[in-house]
C-alpha positions as CSV (number, residue, x, y, z in Angstrom):
1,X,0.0,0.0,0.0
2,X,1.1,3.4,-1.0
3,X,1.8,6.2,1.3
4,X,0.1,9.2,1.0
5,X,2.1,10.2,-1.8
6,X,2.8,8.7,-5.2
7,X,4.7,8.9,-8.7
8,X,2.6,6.9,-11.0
9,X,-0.8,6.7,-9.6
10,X,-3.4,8.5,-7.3
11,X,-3.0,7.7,-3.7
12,X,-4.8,5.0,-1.8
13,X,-6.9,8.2,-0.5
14,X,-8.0,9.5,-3.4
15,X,-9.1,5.7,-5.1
16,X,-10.9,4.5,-2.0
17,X,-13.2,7.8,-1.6
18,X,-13.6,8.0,-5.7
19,X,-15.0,4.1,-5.3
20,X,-17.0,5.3,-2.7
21,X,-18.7,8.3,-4.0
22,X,-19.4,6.5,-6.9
23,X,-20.8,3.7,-5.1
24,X,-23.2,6.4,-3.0
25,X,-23.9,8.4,-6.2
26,X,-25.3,4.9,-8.5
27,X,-28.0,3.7,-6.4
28,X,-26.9,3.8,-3.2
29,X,-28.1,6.4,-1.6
30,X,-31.1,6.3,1.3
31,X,-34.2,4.9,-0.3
32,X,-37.5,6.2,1.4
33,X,-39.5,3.2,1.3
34,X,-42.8,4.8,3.0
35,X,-44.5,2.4,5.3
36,X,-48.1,4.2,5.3
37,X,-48.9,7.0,3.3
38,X,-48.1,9.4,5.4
39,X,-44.6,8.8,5.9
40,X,-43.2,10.4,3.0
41,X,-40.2,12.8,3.1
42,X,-39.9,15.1,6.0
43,X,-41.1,18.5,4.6
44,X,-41.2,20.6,7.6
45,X,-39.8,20.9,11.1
46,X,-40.7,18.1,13.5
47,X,-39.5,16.7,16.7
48,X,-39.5,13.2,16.5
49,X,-41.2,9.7,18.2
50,X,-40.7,6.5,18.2
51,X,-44.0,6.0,16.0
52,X,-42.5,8.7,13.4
53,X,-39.2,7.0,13.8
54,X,-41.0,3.4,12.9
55,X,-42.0,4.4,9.3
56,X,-38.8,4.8,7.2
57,X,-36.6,2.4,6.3
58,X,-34.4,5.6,5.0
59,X,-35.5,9.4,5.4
60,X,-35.1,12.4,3.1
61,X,-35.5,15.8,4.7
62,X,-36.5,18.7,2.2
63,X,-36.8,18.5,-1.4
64,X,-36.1,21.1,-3.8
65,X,-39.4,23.2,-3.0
66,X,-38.6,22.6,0.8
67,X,-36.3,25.1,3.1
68,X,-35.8,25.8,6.4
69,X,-36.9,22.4,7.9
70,X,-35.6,21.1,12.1
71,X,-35.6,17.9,12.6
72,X,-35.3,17.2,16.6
73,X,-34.6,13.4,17.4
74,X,-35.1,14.3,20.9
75,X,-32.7,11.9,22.0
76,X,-33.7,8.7,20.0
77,X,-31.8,6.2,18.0
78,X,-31.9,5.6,14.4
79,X,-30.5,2.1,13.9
80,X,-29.3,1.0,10.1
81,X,-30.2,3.6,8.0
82,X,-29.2,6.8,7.3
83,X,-30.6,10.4,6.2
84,X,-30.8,12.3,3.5
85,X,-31.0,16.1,3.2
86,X,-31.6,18.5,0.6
87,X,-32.6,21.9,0.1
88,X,-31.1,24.7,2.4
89,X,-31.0,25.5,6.1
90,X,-32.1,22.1,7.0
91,X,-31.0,21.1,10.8
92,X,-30.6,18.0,12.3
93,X,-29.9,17.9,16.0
94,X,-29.8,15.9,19.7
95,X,-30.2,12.2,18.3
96,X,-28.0,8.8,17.8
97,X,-27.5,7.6,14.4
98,X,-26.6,3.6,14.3
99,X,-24.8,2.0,11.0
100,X,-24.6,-1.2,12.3
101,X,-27.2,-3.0,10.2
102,X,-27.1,-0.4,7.6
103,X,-26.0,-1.2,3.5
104,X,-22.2,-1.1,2.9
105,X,-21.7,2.2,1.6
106,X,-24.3,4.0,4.0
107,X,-24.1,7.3,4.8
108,X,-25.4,8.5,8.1
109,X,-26.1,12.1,6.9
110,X,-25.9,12.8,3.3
111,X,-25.8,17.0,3.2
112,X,-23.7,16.7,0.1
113,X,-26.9,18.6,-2.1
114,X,-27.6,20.7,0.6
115,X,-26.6,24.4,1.4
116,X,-26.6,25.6,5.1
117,X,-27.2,22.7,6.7
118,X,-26.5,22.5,10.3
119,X,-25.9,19.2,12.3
120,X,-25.5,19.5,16.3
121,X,-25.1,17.6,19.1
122,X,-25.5,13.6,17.3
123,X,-23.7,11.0,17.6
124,X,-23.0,8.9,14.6
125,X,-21.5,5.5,14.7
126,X,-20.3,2.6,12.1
127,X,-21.4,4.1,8.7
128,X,-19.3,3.7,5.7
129,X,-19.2,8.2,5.9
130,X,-21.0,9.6,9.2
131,X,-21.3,12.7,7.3
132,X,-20.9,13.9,3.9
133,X,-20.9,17.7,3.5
134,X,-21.9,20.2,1.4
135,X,-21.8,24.1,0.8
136,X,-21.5,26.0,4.3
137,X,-22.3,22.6,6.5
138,X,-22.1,23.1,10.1
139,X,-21.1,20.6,12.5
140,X,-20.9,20.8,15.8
141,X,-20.7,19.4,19.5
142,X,-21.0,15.6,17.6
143,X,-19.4,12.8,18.1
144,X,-18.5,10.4,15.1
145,X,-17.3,6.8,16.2
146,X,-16.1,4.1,13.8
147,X,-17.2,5.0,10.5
148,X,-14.6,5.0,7.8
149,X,-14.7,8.6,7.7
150,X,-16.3,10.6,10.6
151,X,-17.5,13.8,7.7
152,X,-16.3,13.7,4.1
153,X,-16.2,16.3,1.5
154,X,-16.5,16.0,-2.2
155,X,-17.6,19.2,-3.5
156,X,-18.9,21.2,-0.1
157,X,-17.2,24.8,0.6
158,X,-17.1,27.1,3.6
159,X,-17.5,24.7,6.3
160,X,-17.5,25.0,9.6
161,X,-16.7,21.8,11.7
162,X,-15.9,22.3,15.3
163,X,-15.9,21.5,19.1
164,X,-16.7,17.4,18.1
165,X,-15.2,14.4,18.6
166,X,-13.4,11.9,16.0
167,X,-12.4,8.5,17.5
168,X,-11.8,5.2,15.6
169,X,-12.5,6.3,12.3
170,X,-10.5,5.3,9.4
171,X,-10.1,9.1,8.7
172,X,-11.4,11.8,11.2
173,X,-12.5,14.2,8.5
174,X,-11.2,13.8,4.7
175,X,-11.4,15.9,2.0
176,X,-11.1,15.2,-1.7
177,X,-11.8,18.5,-3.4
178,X,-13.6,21.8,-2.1
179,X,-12.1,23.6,-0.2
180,X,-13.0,27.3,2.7
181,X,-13.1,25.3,6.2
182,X,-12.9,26.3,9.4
183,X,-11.9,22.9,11.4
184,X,-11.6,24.0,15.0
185,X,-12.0,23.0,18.4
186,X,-11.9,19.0,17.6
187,X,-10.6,16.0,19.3
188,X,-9.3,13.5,16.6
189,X,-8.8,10.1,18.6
190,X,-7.6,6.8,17.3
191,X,-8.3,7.4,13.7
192,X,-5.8,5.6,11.9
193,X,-5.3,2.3,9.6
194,X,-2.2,2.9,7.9
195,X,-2.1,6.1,5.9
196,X,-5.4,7.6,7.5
197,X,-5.4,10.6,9.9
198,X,-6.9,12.8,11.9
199,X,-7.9,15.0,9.0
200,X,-7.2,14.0,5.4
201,X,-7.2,16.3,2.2
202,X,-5.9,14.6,-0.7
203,X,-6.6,18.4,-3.1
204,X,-8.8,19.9,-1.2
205,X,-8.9,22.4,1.6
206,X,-7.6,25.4,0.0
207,X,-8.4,28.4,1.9
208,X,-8.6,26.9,4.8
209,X,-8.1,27.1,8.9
210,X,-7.2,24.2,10.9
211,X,-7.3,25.5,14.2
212,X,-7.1,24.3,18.1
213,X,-7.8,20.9,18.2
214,X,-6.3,18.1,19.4
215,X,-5.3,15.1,17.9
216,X,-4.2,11.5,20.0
217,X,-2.8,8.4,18.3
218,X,-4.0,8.9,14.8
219,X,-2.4,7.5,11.7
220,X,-1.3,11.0,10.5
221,X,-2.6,13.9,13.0
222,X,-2.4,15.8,10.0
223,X,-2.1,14.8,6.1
224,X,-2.7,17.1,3.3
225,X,-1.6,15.9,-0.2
226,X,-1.3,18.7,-3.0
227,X,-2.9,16.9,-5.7
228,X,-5.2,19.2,-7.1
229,X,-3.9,22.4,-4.8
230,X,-4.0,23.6,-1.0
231,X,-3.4,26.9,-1.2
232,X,-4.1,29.3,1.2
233,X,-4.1,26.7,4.7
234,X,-3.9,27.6,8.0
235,X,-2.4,25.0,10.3
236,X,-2.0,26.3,13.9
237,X,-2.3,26.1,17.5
238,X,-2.7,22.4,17.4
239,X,-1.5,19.5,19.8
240,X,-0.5,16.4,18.0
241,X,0.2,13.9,20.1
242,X,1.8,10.0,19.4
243,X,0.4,9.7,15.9
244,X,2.1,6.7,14.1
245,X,3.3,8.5,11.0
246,X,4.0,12.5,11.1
247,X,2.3,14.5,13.8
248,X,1.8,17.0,10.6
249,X,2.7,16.1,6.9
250,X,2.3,18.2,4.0
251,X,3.4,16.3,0.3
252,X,3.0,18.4,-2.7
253,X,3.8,16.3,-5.9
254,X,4.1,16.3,-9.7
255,X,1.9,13.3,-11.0
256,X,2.1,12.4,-15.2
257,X,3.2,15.8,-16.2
258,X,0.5,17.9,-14.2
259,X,1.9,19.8,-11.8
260,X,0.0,20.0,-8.5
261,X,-0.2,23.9,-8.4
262,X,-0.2,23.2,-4.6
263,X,1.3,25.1,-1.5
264,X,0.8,28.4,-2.3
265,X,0.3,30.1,1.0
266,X,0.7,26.9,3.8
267,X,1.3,28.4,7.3
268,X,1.9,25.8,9.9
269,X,2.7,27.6,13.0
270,X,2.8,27.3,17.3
271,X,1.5,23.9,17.2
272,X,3.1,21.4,19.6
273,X,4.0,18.0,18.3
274,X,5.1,15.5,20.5
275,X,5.5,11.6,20.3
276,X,4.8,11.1,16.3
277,X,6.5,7.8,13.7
278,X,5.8,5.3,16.6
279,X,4.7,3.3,13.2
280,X,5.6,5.4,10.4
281,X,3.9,5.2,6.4
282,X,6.7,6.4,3.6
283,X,5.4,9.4,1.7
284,X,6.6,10.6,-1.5
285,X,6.8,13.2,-3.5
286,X,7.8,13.5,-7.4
287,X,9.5,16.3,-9.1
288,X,8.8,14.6,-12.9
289,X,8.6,10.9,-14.8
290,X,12.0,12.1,-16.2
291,X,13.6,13.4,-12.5
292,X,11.7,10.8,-10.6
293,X,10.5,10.4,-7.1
294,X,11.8,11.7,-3.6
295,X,10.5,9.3,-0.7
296,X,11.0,9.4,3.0
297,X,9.6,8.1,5.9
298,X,7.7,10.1,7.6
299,X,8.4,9.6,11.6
300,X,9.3,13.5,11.8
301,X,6.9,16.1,14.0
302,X,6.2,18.0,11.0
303,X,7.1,17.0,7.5
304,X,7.0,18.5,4.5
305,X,8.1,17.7,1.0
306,X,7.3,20.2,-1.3
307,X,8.5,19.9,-4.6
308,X,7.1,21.7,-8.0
309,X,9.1,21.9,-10.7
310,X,7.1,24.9,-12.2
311,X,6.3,26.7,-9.0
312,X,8.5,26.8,-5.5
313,X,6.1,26.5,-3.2
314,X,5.5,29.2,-0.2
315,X,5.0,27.3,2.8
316,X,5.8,28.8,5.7
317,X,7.1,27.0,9.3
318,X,6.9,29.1,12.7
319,X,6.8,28.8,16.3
320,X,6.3,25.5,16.4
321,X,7.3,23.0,19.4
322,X,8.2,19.4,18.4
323,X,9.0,16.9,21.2
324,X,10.0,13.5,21.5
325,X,9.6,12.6,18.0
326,X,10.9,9.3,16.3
327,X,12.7,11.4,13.8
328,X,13.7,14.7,13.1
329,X,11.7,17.2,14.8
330,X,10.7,19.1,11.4
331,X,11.8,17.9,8.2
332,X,11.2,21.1,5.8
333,X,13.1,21.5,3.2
334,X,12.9,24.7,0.6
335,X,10.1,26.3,3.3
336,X,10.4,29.6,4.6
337,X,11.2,29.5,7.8
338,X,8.9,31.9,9.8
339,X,11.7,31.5,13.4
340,X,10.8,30.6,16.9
341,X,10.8,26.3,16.4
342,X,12.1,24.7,18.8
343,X,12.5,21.7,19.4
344,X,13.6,18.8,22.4
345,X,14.7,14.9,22.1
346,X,13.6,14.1,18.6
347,X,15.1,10.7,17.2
348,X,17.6,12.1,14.0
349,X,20.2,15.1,14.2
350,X,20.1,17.8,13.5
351,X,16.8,18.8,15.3
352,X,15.3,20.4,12.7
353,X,16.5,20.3,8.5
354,X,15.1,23.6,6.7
355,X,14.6,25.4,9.4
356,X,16.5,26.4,13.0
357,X,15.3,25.6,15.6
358,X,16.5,26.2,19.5
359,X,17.1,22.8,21.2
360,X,15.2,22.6,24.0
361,X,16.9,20.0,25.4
362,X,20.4,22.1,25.1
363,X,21.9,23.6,28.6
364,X,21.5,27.5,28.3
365,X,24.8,28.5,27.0
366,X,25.0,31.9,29.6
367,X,28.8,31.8,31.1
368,X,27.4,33.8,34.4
369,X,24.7,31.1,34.7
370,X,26.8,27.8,35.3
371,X,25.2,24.8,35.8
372,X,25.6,24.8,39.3
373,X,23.7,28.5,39.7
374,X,21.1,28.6,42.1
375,X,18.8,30.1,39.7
376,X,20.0,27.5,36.8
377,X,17.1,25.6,36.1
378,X,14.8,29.0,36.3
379,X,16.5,30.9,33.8
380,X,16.6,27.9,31.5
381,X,13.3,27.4,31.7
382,X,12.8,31.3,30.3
383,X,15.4,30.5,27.6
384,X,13.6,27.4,26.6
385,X,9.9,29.3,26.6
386,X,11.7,31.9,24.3
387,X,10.8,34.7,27.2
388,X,14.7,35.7,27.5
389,X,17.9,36.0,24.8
390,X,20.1,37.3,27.4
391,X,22.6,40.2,26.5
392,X,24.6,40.9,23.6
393,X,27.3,39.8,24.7
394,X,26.2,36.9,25.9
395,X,25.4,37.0,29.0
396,X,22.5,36.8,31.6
397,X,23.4,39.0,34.2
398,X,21.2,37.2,36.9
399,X,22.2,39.8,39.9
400,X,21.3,42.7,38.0
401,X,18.0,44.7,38.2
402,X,15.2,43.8,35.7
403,X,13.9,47.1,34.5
404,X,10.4,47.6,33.9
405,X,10.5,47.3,30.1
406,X,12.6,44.1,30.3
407,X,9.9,42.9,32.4
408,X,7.4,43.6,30.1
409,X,9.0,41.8,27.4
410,X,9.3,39.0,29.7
411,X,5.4,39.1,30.2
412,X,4.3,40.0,26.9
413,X,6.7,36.9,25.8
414,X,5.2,34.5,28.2
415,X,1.7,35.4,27.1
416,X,2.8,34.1,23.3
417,X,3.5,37.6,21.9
418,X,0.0,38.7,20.9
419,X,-1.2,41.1,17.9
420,X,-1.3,44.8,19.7
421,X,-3.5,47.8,18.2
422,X,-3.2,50.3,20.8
423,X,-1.2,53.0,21.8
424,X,0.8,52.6,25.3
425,X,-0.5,56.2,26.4
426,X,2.4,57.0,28.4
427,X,4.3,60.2,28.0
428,X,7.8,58.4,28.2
429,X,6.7,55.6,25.7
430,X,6.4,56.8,22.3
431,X,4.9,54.7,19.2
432,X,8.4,54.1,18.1
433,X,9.6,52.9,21.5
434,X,11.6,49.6,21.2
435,X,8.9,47.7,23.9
436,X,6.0,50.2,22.6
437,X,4.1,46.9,22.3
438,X,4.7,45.1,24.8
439,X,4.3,48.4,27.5
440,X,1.0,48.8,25.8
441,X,0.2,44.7,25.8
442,X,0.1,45.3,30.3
443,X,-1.9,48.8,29.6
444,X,-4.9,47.1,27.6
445,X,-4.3,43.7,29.7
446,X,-4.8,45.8,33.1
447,X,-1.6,44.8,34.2
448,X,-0.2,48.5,34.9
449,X,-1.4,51.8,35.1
450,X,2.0,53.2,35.2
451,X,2.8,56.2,37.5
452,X,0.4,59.3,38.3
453,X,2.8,61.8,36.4
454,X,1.7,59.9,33.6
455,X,4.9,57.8,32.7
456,X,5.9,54.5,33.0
457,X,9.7,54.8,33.7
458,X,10.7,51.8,31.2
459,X,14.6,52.3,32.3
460,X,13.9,51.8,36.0
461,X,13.7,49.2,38.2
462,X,10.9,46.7,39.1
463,X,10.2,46.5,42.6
464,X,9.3,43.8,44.5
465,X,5.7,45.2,45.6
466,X,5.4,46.0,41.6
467,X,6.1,42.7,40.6
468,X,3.7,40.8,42.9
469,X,0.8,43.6,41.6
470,X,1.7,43.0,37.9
471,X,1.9,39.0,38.1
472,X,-1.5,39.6,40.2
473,X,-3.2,41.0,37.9
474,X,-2.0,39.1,34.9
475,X,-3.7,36.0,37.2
476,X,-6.8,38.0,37.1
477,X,-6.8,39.5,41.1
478,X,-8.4,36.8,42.8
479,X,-9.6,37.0,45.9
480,X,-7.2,36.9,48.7
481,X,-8.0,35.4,52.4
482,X,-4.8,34.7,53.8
483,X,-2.0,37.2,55.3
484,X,1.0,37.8,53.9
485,X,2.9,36.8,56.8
486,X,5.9,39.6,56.3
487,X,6.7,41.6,59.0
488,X,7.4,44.5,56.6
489,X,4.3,43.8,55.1
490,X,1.0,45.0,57.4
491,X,-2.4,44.2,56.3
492,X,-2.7,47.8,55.6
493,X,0.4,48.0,53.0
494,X,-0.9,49.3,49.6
495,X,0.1,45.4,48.1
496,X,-1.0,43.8,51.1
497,X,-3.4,41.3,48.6
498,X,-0.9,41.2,46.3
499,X,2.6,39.9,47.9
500,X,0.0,37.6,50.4
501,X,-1.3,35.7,46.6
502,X,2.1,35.6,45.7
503,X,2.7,33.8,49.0
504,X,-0.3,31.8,48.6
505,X,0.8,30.3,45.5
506,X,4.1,29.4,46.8
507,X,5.4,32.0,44.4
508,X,7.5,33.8,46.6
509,X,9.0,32.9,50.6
510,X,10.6,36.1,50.9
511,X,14.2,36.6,52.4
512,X,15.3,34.8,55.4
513,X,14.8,37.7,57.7
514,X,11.2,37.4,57.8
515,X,11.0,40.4,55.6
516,X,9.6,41.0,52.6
517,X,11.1,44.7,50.9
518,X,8.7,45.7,49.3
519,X,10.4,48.7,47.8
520,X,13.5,46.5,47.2
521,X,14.2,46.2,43.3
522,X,14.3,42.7,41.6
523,X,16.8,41.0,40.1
524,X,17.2,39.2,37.0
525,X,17.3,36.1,38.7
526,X,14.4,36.6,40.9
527,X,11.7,37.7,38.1
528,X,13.2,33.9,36.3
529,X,11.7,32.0,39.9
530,X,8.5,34.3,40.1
531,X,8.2,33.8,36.4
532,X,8.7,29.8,36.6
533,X,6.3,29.9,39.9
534,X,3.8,31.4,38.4
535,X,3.5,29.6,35.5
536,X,3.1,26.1,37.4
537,X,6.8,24.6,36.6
């Protein structure tokens, strides 16, 4: 069997769902056989009852003078047959659909004809497709259990498939053509028989976001093929965990003189990737009949093999965290490399091959932070979440005061850097201020107010009574019942609340004395261990 790429013929992919949409196209699909006369096709909305529910051995809902039709199981269980929808804005919610004695080839919801369709909290299990979908389908808060594709899309654009649940499926969700998705929110579990994957799209999917979901022990977590052209994806802010083949691959190929026009556009970017090519496929790609074939197996966190002879392709590879992989932690040749990968105890060296990326795994190389340094394993832990570079000239400095805009950038770092449209609005931090963004990040999070003159003093030093208010608010101020214990610190102090959270959370013991000082500035080495605290580690 094939990988999910090939030189010579269309992948396994590609002839399995071809057989089967021709199988659902040619007499196939549902058949309403009408037990009494008045159990013909659903036509309007209708919450349904187990004498209802007794009358087809198949359903349609809608026909093409029909819109705008709900159909409410109200919790019941249709056992081995499916439904078919047509017409627009036709919903089908809060129900159990059961394959088990259904046809091969079954379909559980066929929406393929239908435009708007929305399909909401259902569970679908053992169909040969638990949903097919068509032109702005919505599916939601559903979960699709061992059917050989949880939702599967032939010619459906725009939609929108989120906060479900894909377990044991051959493929979680695959795509064949079509394209304008918004896949977000999912858990892909289990789905996997060789080449399958969390989510398939062997040429479709262009102009599309994959999104915040997580994926556990699929075949791929991730496999887009290039056939016919994935341009304009989104891949990002995933978790792909112990997938047998690549936690991500991407395969763009040249097949009997057609180039695949594919890749324009492909951003994969902060997802984390850990524990992929426990049982890896080989994918391949081909540059022509006359250059021949590149193949590789693909036990990397993220692979990609992008090759068109006519067209480089503009893929893009950023911020993303690969861990534990059987081979390299990104294999990405000829990408662009977008910076920030990093990447800790993959199987191959180097770490990553077509882009850099920091090795997690790799002592912090700071000569005033020795291995034996109290404050070692702190300020490696910032290094390794990308929150400090150090100096210059390479060093840490760990005894010196953090200033306030240095401990901005720390913050704004830890929080993942986000997009910022305002303006600080302090007199001292100008637009073209080199940590404009990240002063004005704590202004618009609440984090500071800066000082009543107006200013925010970047240059000087953090106190210690500022630090516990700005890590206090970043956790949202909750309430505080406890005392802070300090003798410098009264329950009257201005950041009484503050220092006695810190102390709470076991973010801070303050200094052997007993005390506090408050008003004392911090130093590098501190703001790494309230940093590392804070955050749980």
């Amino acid at each position: 069997m094939p990988g999910i790429g090939g030189c010579v013929s269309h992948s396994w992919l590609r002839r399995s769902a071809f057989l089967l949409v021709a199988a659902l196209m040619i007499g196939l699909a549902p058949v309403v056989a009408v037990a009494e006369e008045d159990c013909g096709p659903i036509t309007s909305s209708v919450v349904m009852t187990e004498a209802l529910l007794a009358c087809w051995d198949g359903w349609i809902i809608g026909d093409d003078d029909t819109d705008d039709i709900t159909v409410d199981l109200d919790g019941l269980t249709i056992t081995g047959r499916g439904i078919y929808a047509t017409g627009a804005n036709i919903t089908v919610r809060n129900g159990t659909l059961h394959g088990t004695d259904a046809p091969r080839f079954t379909t559980g919801i066929n929406a393929a004809i239908s435009t708007d369709a929305v399909l909401e909290d259902l569970t679908i299990i053992g169909y040969s497709l638990g949903v097919e979908l068509g032109a702005r389908t919505s599916l939601r808060n559903s979960h699709l259990e061992g059917n050989g594709s949880g939702a599967f899309n032939y010619w459906g654009y725009d939609a929108w498939i989120r906060d479900n649940r894909f377990k044991d499926n051959r493929w979680g969700i695959a795509y064949i053509s079509g394209g304008g998705a918004t896949i977000t929110g999912n858990h892909f579990e289990g789905n996997r028989a060789g080449v399958q994957a969390g989510i398939s799209a062997d040429g479709g999917l262009e102009n599309s976001i994959i999104r915040s979901n997580r994926f556990e022990r699929n075949g791929f977590g991730v496999a887009i093929e290039q056939f016919l052209g994935a341009n304009d994806v989104m891949i990002e802010d995933n978790e792909i965990l112990a997938s047998e083949s690549s936690g991500i691959a991407v395969i763009s190929i040249y097949y009997n003189g057609f180039t695949t026009g594919g890749g324009r556009n492909v951003t994969i970017r902060n997802n984390v990737v850990e524990g992929s090519g426990t049982s890896p496929e080989t994918v391949t790609t081909c540059l022509s009949e006359a250059e021949g074939c590149v193949s590789r197996l693909a036990n990397d966190g993220i692979t990609v093999l992008a090759w068109d002879p006519a067209i480089p392709p503009t893929i893009t590879v950023a911020a993303n965290r690969t861990i534990g992989n059987a081979g390299h932690g990104i294999y990405a040749p000829g990408v662009t490399d977008g910076g920030g990968n990093l990447a800790t105890a993959n199987g191959s060296t180097p770490p990553c091959v077509g882009v850099n990326c920091v090795d997690e795994s790799a002592e912090p190389t700071f000569p005033d932070v020795p291995a034996g340094h109290a404050f070692h394993d702190e300020i490696a832990w910032m290094v390794n979440e990308r929150i400090t570079t150090g100096f210059d000239d390479g060093t840490f400095r760990p005894t010196a005061p953090v200033s306030r805009q240095a401990m901005a950038a720390f913050l704004y770092r830890q929080a993942g850097e986000p997009a910022v449209s305002v303006d600080a609005g302090f007199t001292d931090v100008p637009t073209d201020h080199p940590f404009h963004d990240e002063i004005a990040w704590m202004v618009n999070e609440g984090i500071t107010t800066g000082f009543n003159d107006g200013t925010f003093r970047p240059t000087a030093p953090v106190s210690r009574q500022a630090m516990a208010a700005f890590l206090y608010r970043q956790a949202g101020e909750p309430a505080v019942s406890v005392d802070a214990g300090f003798t410098d610190v009264p329950t009257d102090h201005p950041f009484h609340d503050e220092i006695a959270w810190m102390v709470n959370e076991g973010i801070t013991t303050g200094l052997n004395d007993g005390t506090f000082r408050s008003t004392q500035a911090v130093t590098r080495q501190a703001a790494a261990a309230f940093l590392y605290r804070a955050a749980g580690d």
